[in-house]
C-alpha positions in Angstrom: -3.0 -39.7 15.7 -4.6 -37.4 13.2 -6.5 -36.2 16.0 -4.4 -35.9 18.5 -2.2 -33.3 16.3 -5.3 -31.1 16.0 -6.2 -30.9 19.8 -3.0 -30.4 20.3 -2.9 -26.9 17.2 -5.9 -25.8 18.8 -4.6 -26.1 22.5 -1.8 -24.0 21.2 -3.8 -21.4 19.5 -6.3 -21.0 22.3 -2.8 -20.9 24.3 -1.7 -17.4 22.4 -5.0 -16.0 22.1 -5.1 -16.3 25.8 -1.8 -14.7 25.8 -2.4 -12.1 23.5 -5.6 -11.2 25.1 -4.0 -10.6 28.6 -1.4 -8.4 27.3 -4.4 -6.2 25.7 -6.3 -6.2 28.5 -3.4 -5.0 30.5 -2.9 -1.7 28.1 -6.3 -1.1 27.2 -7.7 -1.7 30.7 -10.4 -4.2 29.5 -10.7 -7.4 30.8 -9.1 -10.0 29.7 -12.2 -12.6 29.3 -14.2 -10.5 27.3 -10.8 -9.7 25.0 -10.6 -13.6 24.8 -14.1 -13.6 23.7 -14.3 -11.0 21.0 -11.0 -12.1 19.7 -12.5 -15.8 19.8 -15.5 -14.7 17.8 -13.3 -12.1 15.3 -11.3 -15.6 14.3 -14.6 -17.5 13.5 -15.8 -14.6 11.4 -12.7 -13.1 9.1 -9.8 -15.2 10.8 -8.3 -12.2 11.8 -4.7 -11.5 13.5 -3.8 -10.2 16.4 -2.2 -7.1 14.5 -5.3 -6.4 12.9 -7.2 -6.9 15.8 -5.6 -4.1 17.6 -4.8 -1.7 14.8 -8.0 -1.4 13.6 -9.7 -1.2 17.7 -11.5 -4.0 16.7 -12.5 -4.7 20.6 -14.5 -1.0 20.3 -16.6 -1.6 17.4 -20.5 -2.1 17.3 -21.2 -5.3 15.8 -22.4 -4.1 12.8 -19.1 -2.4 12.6 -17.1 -5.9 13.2 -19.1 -7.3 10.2 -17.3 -4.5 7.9 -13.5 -5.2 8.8 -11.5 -6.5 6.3 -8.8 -8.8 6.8 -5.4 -10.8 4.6 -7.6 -13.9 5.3 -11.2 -12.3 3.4 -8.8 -10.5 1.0 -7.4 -13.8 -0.1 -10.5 -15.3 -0.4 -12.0 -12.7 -2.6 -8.8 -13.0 -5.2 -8.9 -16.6 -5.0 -12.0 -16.1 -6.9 -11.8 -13.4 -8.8 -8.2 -13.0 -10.5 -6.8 -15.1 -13.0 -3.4 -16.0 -12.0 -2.2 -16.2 -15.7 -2.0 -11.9 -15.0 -0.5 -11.8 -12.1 3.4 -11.9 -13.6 2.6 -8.3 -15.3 2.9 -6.7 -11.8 5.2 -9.1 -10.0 7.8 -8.4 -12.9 8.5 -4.9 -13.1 9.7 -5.0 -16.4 7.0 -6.1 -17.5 4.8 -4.0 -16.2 7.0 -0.7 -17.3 5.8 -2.3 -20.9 1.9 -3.4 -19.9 1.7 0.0 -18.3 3.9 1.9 -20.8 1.1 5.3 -21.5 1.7 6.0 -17.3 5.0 4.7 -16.6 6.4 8.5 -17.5 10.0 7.6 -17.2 12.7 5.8 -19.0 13.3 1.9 -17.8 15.5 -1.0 -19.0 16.7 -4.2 -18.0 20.0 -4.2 -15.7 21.5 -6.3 -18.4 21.3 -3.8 -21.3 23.1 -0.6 -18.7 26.3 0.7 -19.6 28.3 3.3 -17.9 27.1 5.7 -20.8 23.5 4.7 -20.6 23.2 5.6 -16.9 24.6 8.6 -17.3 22.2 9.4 -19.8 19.7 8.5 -17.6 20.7 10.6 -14.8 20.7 13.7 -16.5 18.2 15.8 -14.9 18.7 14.2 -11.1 21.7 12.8 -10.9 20.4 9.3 -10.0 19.0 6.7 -10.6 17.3 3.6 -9.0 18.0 0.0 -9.3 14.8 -2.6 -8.6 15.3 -6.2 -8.5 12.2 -7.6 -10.5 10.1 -9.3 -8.8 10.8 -8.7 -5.0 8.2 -6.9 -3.2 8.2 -4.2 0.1 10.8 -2.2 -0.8 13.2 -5.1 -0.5 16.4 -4.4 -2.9 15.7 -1.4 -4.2 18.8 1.3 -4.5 19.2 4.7 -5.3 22.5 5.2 -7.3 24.6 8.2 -7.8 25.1 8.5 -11.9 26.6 11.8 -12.2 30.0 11.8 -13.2 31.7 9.1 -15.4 33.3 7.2 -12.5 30.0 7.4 -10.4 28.2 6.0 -13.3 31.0 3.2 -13.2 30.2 2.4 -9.5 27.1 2.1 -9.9 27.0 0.2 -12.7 29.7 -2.5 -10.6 26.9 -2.4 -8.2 24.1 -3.2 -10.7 25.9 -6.3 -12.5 26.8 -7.8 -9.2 22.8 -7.7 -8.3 22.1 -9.5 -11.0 18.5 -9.6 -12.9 16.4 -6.1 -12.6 15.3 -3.0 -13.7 17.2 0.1 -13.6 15.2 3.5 -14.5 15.1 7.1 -14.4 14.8 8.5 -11.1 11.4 10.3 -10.3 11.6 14.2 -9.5 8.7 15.0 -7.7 6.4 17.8 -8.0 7.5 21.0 -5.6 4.6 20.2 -2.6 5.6 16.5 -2.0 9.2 17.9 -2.5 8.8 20.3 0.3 7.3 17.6 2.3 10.2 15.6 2.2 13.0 16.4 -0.3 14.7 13.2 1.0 12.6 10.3 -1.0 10.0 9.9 -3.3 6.6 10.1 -2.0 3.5 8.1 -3.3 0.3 7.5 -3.2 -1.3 4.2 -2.9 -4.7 3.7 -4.1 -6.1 -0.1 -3.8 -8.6 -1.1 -6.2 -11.0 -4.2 -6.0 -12.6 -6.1 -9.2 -15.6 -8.4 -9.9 -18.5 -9.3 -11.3 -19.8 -6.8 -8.8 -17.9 -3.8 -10.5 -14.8 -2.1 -10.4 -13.3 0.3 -7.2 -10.8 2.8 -6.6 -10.6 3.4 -2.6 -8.7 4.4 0.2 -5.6 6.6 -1.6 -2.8 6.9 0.9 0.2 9.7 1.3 3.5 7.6 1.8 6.0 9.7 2.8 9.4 8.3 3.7 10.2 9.1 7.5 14.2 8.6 7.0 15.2 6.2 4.5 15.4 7.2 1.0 12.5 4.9 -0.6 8.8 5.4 1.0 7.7 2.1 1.9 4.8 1.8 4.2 6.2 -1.4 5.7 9.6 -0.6 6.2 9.7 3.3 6.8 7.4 5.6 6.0 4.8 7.9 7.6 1.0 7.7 6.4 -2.1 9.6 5.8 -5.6 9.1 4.4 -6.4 11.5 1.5 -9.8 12.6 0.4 -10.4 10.4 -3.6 -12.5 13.3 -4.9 -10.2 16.5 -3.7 -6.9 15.2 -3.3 -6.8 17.1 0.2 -4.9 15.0 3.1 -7.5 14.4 5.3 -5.0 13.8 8.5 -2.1 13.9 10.2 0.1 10.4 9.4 0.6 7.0 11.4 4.0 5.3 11.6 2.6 1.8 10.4 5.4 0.3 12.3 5.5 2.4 15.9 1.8 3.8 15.8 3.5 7.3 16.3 1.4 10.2 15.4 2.7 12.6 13.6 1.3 16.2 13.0 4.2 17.3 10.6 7.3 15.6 8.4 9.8 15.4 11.4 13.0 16.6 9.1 10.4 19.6 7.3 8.2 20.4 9.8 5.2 20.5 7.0 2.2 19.4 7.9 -0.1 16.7 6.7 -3.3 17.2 7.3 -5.1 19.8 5.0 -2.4 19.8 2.1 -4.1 19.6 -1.1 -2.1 17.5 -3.7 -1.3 18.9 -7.1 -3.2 17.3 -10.1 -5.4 15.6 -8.4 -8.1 15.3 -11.1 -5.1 14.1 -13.8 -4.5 11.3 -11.2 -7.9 9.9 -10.7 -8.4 9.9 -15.0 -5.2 7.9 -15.1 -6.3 5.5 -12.9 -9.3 5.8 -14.5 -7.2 4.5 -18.0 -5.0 2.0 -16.0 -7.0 0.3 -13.7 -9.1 -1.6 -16.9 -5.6 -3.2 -17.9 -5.1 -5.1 -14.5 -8.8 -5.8 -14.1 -8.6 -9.4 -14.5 -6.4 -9.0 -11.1 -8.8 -8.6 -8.5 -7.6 -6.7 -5.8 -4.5 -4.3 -6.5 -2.3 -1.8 -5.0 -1.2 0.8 -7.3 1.8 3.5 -6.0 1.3 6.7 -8.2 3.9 9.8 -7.9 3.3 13.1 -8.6 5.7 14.7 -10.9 5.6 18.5 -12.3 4.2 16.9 -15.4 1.6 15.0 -14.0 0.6 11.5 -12.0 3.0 9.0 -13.2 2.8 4.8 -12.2 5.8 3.7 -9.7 4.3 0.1 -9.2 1.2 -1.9 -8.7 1.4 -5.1 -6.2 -0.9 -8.0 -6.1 -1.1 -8.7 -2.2 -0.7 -4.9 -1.0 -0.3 -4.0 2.3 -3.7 -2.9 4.1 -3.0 -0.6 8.0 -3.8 2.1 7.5 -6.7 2.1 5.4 -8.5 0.4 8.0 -6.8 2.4 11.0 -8.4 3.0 14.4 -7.1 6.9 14.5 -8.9 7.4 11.1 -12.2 5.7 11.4 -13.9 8.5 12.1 -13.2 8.8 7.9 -16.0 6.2 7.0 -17.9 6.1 10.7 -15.9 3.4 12.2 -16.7 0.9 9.0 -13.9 -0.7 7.4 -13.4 -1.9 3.9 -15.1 -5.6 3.5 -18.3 -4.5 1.5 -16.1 -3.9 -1.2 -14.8 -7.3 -1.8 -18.6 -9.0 -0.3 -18.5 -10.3 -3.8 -17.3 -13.5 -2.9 -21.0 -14.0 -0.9 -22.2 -12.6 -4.7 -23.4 -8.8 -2.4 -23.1 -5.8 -4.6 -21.3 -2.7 -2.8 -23.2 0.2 -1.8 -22.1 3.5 -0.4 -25.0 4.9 2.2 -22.5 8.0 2.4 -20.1 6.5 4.6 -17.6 6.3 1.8 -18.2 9.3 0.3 -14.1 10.5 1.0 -12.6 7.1 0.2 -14.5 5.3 -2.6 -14.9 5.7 -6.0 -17.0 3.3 -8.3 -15.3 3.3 -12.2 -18.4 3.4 -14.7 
C-alpha cells in the first residue's frame, strides 16, 4: 500500500511538472521536453519551485550557473544546521527584539497592553501616527498605521488596538528627505540578508522596498524593488514588482527614479549592521529591514525565513554574471565562500 501511495505522489508530480513545463514552453517559445528536462534535473539538485524556476530564468543559465541558484529548500537546509532554535523567538517576537536590539531600534516601543490614550498621543508627536504590529506575525500581515493626533483620534485608535489584542505599538518612523521624496506615502526599507557559519559571517544582497500603494512596504504584498550596490549605497536599477514582474523605471505616484539614487548614510548603515548582525549570529540566515531616518539607519525588523525574488532575479543577473546566491550558504557541504569578483556589488564578508 505504502508503495502504491508513492507511485501514485510521483505520478502526480511528474503530472504538474508536465503541466508547468508546457505552459513555459508556450511563453518562452522553448520546447516543452527540454523544459521538462531541466526542470526534472533543477528538482534533483536544489528541489526547486516552479516560481523560482522562472523568476530566476533558470532554463537560460550555463550549468555552472544552475549549480549557484539558491532556493527555500537549500536555505532550509543550511539553517537546519546552523541556527539554534532556542534564538529564534528574539526576532519572531517583536518585542522582544525592540529590547535584544535596543542600541538600533531608534524609536519608542511598548506592549499594546501598557497604551493609553495619553501615551499614544505622546507618541505621535512629531508624525501624527503611529503603528500597531501584532507580535509575531510575519509579511506585513496585521500591521496598521494609526492616526494619534488629536485626543479623540488617539481614543480610536487605541479602541482599535485593545480589540487586536497582544502586540507592539511604536513610534512611527519619519524618513529621511530622499526616500521621502521617493514615496512620501509609506516607509521605505532596506533589506539586507545575512548568512552565518562556521564558514564566516555575510551581509549581501541589500534591497530598496518601496511601497507601490499601500501604506506599509512589503515585498510580498506590495511593494516595488531594487538591488543596491553594499559598498556605495547607490541603486543599481530600476525595481521589479515581486508580485506582477512589472518593470518600473520611476515611483508611479512620484515619478523619481530608481536606478542611480545614492542613499543617504550609507556608511552609518553598513557599521550598524556591522554592531547588530553579531547579536543574531547564532541564527543563521536572517533578513534585517533597516530605515533611513534624518538621524541615521535605524532597525524596523529582522525575519528568520525572509523572502528571497529579487535577490536572485533574472532582470538583475547581470549584477553578479548570472550567478545566484548558494556559495554563501555551501556550508552545509563544509565549502568556504569565495568572491572571484562576481560579488563585488552585493557581498560583504564581516571580519
Amino acid at each position: 500500500m505504502k508503495q502504491l501511495d508513492e507511485v501514485k505522489r510521483y505520478l502526480n508530480a511528474r503530472k504538474h511538472i508536465r503541466q508547468f513545463a508546457g505552459e513555459y514552453a508556450e511563453k518562452s517559445g522553448e520546447d516543452p521536453k527540454d523544459v521538462e528536462r531541466d526542470i526534472l534535473q533543477a528538482k534533483k539538485r536544489n528541489h526547486i519551485s516552479f516560481a523560482e524556476y522562472e523568476w530566476t530564468g533558470y532554463y537560460h543559465l550555463t550549468p555552472e550557473q544552475k549549480k549557484t541558484i539558491s532556493t527555500l529548500w537549500t536555505r532550509m537546509e543550511f539553517r537546519k544546521q546552523f541556527t539554534d532554535r532556542r534564538y529564534i523567538g528574539m526576532l519572531m517576537n517583536k518585542y522582544i527584539f525592540s529590547k535584544v536590539f535596543g542600541d538600533f531600534y531608534g524609536r519608542w516601543c511598548m506592549r499594546a497592553s501598557e497604551a493609553d490614550a495619553k501615551s499614544l498621543r505622546e507618541m505621535a508627536k512629531e508624525s501624527g501616527r503611529v503603528v500597531y504590529k501584532p507580535n509575531c506575525k510575519g509579511m506585513g500581515q496585521g500591521i496598521r498605521v494609526l492616526s494619534a493626533r488629536t485626543e479623540e483620534e488617539a481614543k480610536e485608535a487605541l479602541q482599535y488596538i485593545q480589540k487586536s489584542g497582544g502586540g507592539i505599538v511604536e513610534e512611527y518612523i519619519c524618513q529621511d528627505d530622499l526616500l521621502t521624496s521617493l514615496n512620501p506615502n509609506a516607509v521605505s526599507v532596506i533589506r539586507f540578508y545575512s548568512a552565518s557559519s562556521p564558514e564566516g559571517e555575510f551581509l549581501f544582497a541589500p534591497v530598496l522596498t518601496v511601497a507601490h500603494k499601500n501604506k506599509i512596504s512589503n515585498g510580498c504584498k506590495d511593494a516595488l524593488t531594487a538591488m543596491v550596490d553594499i559598498r556605495t549605497g547607490e541603486v543599481l536599477t530600476d525595481a521589479v514588482d515581486q508580485n506582477s514582474g512589472e518593470i518600473y523605471q520611476a515611483h508611479p505616484s512620484t515619478g523619481m527614479a530608481f536606478k542611480g539614487l545614492k542613499l543617504n548614510n550609507w556608511d552609518k548603515t553598513i557599521q550598524m549592521m556591522r554592531r547588530a548582525l553579531p547579536l543574531g549570529r547564532k541564527i543563521s540566515n536572517i533578513g534585517w529591514d533597516v530605515a533611513l531616518t534624518k538621524e541615521g539607519p535605524i532597525l524596523v525588523e529582522a525575519n528568520t525565513i525572509p523572502g528571497f525574488m529579487t535577490a536572485q532575479y533574472a532582470g538583475f543577473g547581470w549584477i553578479t554574471d548570472g550567478y545566484g546566491y548558494q556559495p554563501l550558504f555551501d556550508a552545509v557541504h563544509g565549502k568556504s565562500f569565495e568572491d572571484d569578483g562576481r560579488y563585488e556589488r552585493v557581498v560583504l564578508k564581516l571580519e
